[in-house]
ROPADO-697344 format. One record per residue (C-alpha): z, x, y; residue number from 1. Coordinates in pm, whole numbers, plus 50000, padded with zeros to 5 digits. Example, Ala and Ser with C-alpha at 12.3 -4.5 7.8 and 13.67 -1.06 7.14 Angstrom:
REM residues 2
w: 50780&u: 51230&v: 49550&num: 1
w: 50714&u: 51367&v: 49894&num: 2
***
This chain:
REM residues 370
w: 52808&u: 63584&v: 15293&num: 1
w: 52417&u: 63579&v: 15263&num: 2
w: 52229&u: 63755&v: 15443&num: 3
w: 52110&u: 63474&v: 15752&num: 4
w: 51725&u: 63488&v: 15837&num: 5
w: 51605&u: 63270&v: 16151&num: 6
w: 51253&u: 63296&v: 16050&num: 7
w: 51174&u: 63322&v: 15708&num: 8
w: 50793&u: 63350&v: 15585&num: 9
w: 50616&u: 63517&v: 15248&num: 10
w: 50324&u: 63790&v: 15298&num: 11
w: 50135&u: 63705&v: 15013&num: 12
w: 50139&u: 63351&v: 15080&num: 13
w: 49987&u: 63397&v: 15440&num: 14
w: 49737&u: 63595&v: 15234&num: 15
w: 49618&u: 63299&v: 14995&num: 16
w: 49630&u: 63076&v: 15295&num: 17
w: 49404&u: 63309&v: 15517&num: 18
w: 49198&u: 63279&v: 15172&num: 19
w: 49167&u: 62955&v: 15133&num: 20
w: 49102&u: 62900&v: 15542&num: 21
w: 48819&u: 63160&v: 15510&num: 22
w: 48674&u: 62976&v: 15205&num: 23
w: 48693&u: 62664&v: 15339&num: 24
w: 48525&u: 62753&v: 15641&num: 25
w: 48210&u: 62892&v: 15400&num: 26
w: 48349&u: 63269&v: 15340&num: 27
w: 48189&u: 63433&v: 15033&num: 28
w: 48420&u: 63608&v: 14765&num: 29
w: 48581&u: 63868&v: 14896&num: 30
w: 48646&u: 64206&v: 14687&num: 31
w: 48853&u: 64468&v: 14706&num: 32
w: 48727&u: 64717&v: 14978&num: 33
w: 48512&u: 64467&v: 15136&num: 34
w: 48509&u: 64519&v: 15538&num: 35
w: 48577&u: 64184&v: 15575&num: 36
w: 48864&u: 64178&v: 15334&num: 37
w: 48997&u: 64487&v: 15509&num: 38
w: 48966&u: 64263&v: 15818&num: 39
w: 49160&u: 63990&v: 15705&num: 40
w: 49460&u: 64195&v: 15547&num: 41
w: 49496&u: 64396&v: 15941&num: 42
w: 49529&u: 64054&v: 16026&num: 43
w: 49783&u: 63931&v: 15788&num: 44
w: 50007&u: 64299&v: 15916&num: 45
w: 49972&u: 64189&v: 16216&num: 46
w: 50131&u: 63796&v: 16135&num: 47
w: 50385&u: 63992&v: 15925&num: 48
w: 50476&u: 64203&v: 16187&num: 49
w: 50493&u: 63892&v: 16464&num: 50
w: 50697&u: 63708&v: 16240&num: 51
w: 50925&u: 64048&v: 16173&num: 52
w: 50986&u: 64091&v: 16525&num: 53
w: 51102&u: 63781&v: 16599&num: 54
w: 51317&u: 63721&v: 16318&num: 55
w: 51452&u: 64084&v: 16419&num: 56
w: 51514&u: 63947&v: 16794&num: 57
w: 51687&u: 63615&v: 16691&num: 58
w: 51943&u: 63826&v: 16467&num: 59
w: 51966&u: 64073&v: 16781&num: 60
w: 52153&u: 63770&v: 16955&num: 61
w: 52464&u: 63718&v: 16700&num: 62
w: 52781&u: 63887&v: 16660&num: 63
w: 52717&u: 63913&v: 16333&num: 64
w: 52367&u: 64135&v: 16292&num: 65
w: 52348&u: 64232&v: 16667&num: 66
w: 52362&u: 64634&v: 16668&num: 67
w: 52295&u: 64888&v: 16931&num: 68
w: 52278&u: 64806&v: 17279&num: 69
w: 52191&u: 64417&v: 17175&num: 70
w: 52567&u: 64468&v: 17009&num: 71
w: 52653&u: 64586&v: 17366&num: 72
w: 52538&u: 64304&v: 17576&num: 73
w: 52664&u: 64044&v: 17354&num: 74
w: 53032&u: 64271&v: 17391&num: 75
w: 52963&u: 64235&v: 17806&num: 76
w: 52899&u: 63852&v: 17776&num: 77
w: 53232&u: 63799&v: 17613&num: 78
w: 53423&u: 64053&v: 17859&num: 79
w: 53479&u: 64318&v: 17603&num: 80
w: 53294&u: 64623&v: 17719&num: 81
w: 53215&u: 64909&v: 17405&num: 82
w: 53487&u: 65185&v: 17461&num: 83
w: 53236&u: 65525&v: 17508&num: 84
w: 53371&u: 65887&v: 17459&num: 85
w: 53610&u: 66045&v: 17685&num: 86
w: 53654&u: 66461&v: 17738&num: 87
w: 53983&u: 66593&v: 17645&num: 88
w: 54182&u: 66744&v: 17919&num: 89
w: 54419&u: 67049&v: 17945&num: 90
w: 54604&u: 67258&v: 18142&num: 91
w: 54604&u: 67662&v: 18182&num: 92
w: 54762&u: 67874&v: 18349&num: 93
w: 54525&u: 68137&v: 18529&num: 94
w: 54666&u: 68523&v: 18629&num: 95
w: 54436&u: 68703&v: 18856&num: 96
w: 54427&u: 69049&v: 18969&num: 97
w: 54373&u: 69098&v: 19368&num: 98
w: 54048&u: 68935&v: 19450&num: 99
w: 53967&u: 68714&v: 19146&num: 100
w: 53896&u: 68396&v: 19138&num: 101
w: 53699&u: 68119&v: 18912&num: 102
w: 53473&u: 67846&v: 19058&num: 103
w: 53539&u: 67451&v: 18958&num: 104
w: 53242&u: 67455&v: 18661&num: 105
w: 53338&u: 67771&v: 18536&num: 106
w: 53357&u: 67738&v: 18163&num: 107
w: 53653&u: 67907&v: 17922&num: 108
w: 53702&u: 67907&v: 17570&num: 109
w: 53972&u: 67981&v: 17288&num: 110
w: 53726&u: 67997&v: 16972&num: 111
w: 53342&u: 68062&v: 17138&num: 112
w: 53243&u: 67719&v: 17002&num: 113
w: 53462&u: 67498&v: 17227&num: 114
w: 53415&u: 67531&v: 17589&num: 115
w: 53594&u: 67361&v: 17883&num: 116
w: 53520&u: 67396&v: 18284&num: 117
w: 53741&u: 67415&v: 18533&num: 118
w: 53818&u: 67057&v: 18742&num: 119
w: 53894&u: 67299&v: 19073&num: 120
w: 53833&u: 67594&v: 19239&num: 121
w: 54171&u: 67859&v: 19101&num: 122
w: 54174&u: 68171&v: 19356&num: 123
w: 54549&u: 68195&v: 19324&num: 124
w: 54779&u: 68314&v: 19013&num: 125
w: 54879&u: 67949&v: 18904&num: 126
w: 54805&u: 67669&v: 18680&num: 127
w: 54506&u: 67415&v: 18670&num: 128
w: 54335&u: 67179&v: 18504&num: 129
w: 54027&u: 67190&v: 18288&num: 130
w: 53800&u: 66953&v: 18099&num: 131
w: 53614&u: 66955&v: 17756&num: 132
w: 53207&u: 66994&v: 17805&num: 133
w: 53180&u: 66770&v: 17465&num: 134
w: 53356&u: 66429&v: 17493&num: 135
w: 53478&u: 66281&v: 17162&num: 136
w: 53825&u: 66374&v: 16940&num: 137
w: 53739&u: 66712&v: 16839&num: 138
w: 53868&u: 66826&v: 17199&num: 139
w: 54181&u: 66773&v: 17118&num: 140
w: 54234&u: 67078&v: 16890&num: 141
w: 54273&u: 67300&v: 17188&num: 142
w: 54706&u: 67373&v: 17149&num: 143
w: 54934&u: 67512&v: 17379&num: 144
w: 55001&u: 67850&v: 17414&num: 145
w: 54672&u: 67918&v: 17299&num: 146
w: 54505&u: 68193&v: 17459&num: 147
w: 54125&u: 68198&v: 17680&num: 148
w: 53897&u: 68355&v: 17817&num: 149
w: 53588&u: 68282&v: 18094&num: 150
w: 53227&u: 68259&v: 17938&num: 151
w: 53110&u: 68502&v: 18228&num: 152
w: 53316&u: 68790&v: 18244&num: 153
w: 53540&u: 68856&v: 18534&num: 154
w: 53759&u: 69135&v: 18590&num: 155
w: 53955&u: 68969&v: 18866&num: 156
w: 54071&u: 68732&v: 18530&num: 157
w: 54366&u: 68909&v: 18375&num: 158
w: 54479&u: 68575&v: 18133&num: 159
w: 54412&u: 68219&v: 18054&num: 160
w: 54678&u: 68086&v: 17862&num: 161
w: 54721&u: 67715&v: 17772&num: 162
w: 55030&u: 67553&v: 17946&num: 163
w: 54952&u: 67173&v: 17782&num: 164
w: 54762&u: 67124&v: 17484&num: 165
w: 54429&u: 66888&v: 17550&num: 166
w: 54463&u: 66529&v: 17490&num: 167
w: 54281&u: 66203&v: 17568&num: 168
w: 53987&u: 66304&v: 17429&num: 169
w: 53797&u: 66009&v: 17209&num: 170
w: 53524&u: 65900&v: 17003&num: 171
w: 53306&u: 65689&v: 17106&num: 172
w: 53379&u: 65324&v: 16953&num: 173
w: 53168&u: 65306&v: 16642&num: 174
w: 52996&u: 64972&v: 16606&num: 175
w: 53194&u: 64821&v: 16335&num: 176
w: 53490&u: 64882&v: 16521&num: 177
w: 53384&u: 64709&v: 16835&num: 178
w: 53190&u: 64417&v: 16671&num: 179
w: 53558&u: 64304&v: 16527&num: 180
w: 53731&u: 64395&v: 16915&num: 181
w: 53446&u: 64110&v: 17032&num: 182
w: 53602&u: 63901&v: 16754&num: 183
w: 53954&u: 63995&v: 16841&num: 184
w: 53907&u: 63895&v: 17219&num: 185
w: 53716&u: 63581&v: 17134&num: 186
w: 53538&u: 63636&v: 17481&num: 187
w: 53802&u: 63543&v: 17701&num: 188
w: 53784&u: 63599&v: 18061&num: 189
w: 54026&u: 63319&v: 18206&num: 190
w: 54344&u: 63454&v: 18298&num: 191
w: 54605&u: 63516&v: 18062&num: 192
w: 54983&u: 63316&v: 18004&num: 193
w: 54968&u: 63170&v: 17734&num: 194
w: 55060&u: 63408&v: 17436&num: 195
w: 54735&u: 63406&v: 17281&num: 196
w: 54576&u: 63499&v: 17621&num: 197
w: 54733&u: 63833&v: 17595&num: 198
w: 54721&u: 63923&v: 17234&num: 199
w: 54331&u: 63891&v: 17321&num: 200
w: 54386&u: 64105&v: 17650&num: 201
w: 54585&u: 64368&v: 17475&num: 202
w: 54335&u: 64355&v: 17150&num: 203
w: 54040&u: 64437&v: 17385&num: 204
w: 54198&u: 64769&v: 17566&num: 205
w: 54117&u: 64990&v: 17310&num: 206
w: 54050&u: 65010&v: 16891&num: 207
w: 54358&u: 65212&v: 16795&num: 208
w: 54554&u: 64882&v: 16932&num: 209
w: 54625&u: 64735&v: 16548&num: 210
w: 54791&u: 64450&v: 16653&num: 211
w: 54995&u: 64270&v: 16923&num: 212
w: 55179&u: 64000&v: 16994&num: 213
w: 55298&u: 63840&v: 17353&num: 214
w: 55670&u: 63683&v: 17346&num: 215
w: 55927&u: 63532&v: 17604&num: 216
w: 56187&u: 63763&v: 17672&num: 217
w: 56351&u: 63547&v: 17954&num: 218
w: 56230&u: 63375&v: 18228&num: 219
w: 55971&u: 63489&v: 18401&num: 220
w: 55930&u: 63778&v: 18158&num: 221
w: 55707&u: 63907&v: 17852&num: 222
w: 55708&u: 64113&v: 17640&num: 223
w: 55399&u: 64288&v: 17492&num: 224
w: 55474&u: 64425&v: 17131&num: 225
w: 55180&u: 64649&v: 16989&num: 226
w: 55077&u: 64820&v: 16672&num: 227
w: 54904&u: 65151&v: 16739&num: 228
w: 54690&u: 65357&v: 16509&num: 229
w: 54878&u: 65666&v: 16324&num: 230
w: 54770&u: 65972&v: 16542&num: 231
w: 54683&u: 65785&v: 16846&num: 232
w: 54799&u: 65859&v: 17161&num: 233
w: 55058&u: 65572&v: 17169&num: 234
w: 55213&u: 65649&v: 17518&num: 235
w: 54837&u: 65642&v: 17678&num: 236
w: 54794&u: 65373&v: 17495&num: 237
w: 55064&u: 65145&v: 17609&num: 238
w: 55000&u: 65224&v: 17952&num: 239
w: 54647&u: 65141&v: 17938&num: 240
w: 54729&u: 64818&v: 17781&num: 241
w: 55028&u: 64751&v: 18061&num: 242
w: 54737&u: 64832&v: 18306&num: 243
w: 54486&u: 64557&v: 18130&num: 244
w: 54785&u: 64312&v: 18145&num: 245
w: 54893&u: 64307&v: 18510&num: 246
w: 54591&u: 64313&v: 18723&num: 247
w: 54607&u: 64024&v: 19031&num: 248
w: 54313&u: 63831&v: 18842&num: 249
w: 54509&u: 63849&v: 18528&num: 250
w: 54868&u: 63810&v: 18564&num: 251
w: 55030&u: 63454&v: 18649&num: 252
w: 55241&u: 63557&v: 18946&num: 253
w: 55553&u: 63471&v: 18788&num: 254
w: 55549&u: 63651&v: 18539&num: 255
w: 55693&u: 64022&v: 18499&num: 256
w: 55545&u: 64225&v: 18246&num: 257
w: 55668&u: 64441&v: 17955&num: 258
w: 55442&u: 64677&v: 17682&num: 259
w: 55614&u: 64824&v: 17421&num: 260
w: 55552&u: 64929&v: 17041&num: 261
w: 55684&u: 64701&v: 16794&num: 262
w: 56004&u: 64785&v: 16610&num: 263
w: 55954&u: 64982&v: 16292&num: 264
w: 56087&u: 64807&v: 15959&num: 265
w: 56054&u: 65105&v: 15702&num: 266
w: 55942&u: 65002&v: 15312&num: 267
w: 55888&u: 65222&v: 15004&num: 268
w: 55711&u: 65074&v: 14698&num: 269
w: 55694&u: 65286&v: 14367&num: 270
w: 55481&u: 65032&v: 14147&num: 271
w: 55413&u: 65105&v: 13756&num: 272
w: 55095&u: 64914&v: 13684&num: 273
w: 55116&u: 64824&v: 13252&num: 274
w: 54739&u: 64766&v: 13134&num: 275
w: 54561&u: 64722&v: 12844&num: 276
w: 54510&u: 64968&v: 12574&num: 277
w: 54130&u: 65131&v: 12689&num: 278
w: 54157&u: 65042&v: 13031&num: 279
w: 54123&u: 65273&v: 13323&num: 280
w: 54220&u: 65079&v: 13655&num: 281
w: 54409&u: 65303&v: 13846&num: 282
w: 54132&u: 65280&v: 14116&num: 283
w: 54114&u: 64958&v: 14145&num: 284
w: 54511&u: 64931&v: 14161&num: 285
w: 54476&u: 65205&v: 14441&num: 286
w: 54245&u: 65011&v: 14615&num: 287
w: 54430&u: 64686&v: 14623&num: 288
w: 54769&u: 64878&v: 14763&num: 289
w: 54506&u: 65003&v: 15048&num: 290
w: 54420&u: 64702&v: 15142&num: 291
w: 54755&u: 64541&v: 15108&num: 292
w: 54920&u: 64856&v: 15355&num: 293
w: 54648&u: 64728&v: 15596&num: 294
w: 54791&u: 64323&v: 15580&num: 295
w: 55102&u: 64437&v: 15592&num: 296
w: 55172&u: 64690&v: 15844&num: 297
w: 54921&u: 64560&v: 16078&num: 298
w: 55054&u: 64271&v: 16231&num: 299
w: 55368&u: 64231&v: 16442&num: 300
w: 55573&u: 64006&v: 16318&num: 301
w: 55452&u: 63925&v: 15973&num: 302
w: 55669&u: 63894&v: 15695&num: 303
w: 55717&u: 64131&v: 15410&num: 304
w: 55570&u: 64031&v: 15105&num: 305
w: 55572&u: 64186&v: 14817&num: 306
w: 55485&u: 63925&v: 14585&num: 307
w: 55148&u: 63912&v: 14707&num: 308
w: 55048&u: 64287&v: 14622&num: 309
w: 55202&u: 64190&v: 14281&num: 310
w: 54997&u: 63886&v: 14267&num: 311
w: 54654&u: 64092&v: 14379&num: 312
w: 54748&u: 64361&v: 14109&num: 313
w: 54736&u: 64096&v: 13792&num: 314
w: 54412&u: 63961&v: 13939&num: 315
w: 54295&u: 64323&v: 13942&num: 316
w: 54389&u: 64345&v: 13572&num: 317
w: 54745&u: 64448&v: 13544&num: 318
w: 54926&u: 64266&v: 13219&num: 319
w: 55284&u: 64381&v: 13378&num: 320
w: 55388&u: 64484&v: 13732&num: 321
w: 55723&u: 64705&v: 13799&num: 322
w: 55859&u: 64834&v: 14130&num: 323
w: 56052&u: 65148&v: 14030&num: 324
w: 56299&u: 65339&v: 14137&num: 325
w: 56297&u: 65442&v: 14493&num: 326
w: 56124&u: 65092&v: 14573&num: 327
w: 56303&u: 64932&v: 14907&num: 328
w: 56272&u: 64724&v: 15220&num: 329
w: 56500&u: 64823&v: 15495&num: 330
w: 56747&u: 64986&v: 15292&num: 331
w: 56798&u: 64689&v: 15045&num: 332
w: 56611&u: 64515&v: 14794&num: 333
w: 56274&u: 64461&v: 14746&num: 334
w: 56211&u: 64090&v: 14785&num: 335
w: 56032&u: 63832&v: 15029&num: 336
w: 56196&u: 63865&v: 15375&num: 337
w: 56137&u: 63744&v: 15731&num: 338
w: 56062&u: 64010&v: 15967&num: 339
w: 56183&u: 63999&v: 16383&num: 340
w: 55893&u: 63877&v: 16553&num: 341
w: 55877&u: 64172&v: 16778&num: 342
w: 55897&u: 64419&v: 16440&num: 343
w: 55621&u: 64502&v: 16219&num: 344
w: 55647&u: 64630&v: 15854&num: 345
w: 55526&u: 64999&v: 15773&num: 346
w: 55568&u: 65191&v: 15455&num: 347
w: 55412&u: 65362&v: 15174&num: 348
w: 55300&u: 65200&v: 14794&num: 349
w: 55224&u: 65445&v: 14533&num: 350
w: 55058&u: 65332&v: 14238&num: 351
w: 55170&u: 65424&v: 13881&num: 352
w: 54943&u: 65332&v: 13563&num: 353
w: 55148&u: 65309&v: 13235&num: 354
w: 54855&u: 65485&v: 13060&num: 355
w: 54926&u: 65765&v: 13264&num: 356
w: 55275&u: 65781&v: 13069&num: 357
w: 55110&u: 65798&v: 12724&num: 358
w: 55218&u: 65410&v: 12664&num: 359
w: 55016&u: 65121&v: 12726&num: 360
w: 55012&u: 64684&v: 12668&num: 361
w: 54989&u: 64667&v: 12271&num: 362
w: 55039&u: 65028&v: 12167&num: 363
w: 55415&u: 65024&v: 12319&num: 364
w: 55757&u: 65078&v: 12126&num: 365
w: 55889&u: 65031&v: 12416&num: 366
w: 55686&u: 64695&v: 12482&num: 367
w: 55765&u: 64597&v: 12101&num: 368
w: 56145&u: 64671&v: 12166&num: 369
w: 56137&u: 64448&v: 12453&num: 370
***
């Protein structure tokens, strides 16, 4: 789509009509270095830069261009607040000799590059907890077992050793990401019941919720069916989303509330892309499997279609598209079929280019034979 402007205007045209104003009003001919020409063109920045900011502060109010904290305030309008960073968390086990102890704030380390403090006071041989100084993803490296040791020495500290690995630790949200969570939650803040009410409520809980989809599971009950994102913490994340669903301003009071991740439909797609003779699309074949994964596996409930990654392949330039051997849905064939509406699709394509094989469309015996 084309890039929208509010307020659209042309510096050198305010120029020529700050010319002819000054003419008309009995200026002489101005030249190049002339003070008064100097004049007039700090005045024409200054236009420029009025009309700049203001286009600039229209745009700031859209979902589209907003960025920053504009993209922020829009998200709070619609009652989807940015996600920020969160500290990963562990636990260690601490083993002191008589008379040592470590303050809550004391810092440890595994590596000397990643440190974590203490969340208590530990003055007895036991475990505790501890938090990362830096919040974002890369906390969660620390693994259990692994060994630490306190920034300021102590010799009352005879070992640190990780009990549970650090988790929960997060990125913040980057602003791509959240822009299509305000889209997702369409700014809902009435209650929910209806299905589409929580869809939106379970969208909006965090970005590594994929997709969801609310269903009847009896009377009085739903059922929440989510797609998290590979490496995620899927257990946090269902509870999180359980949390967003049940609140007393949220949940009708009949209903009783399930969250759980969708059911799992595994597919395997070995595809030999024919092309012809000179071509080299192998990327672009690559590309539209990526993308294709994404519409696929993303949705609970959607069906499996293969014909439309064949379809997108000939667009993309294929002359002849094969699924190979090794290519299935569920243990069967590979053909159009309905999926459970609480299941979602998730497998792997791999993409093949006859070229690769030393045959291509034209330059076959095999393709003549056939």
């Amino acid at each position: 789509m084309d890039d929208v402007r509010y307020l659209t205007y042309d510096p050198e045209q305010i120029w020529l009509d700050m010319i002819a104003a000054y003419v008309t009003a009995g200026g002489d001919v101005l030249y190049p270095g002339d003070e008064k020409e100097i004049h007039l063109r700090g005045v024409q920045a200054v236009l420029v830069q009025a009309f700049a900011a203001i286009d600039h502060a229209l745009r700031m109010r859209t979902l589209r261009y907003a960025t920053g904290e504009y993209l922020e305030i829009i998200g709070e309008d619609a009652f989807c607040p940015k996600i920020k960073a969160a500290p990963a968390e562990a636990e260690i086990e601490v083993t002191f000799n008589a008379g040592g102890r470590l303050d809550a704030g004391a810092k440890v380390t595994a590596d000397g590059a990643m440190y974590y403090s203490l969340a208590a006071d530990a003055t007895k041989s036991g475990r505790t907890r501890i938090i990362c100084d830096e919040p974002g993803a890369a906390g969660n490296g620390l693994e259990e077992g692994a060994q630490m040791r306190p920034v300021r020495q102590d010799a009352g500290v005879q070992s640190i050793t990780v009990t549970k690995g650090a988790a929960g630790g997060r990125n913040e949200e980057d602003e791509e990401q959240y822009r299509e969570r305000i889209y997702a939650t369409g700014g809902v803040s009435n209650t929910t019941g209806p299905s589409y009410q929580y869809e939106r409520v379970a969208m909006g809980v965090s970005p590594d919720i994929l997709g969801s989809r609310a269903l009847n599971i009896g009377a009085g009950r739903v059922g929440v069916y989510v797609i998290t994102r590979d490496g995620a913490d899927a257990a946090a994340l269902l509870v999180a989303v359980h949390d967003a669903l049940t609140p007393r301003h949220e949940r009708p009071l009949s209903d009783h509330v399930t969250v759980l991740e969708a059911d799992v439909i595994p597919y395997t797609l070995n595809v030999l892309c024919e092309e012809m003779v000179g071509d080299n699309l192998k990327e672009s074949f690559e590309a539209v499997a990526a993308e294709h994964t994404a519409w696929q596996d993303n949705t609970v409930g959607r069906v499996f279609n293969p014909d439309r990654l064949m379809a997108k392949l000939y667009q993309a330039g294929a002359v002849r598209v094969i699924w190979e051997d090794g290519s299935e849905f569920n243990g069967g064939a590979v053909d159009y079929a309905l999926t459970p509406p609480h299941a979602r699709c998730k497998g792997v394509i791999t993409i093949r280019t006859a070229e690769a094989m030393g045959w291509v469309y034209g330059a076959s015996a095999k393709l003549q034979e056939e």
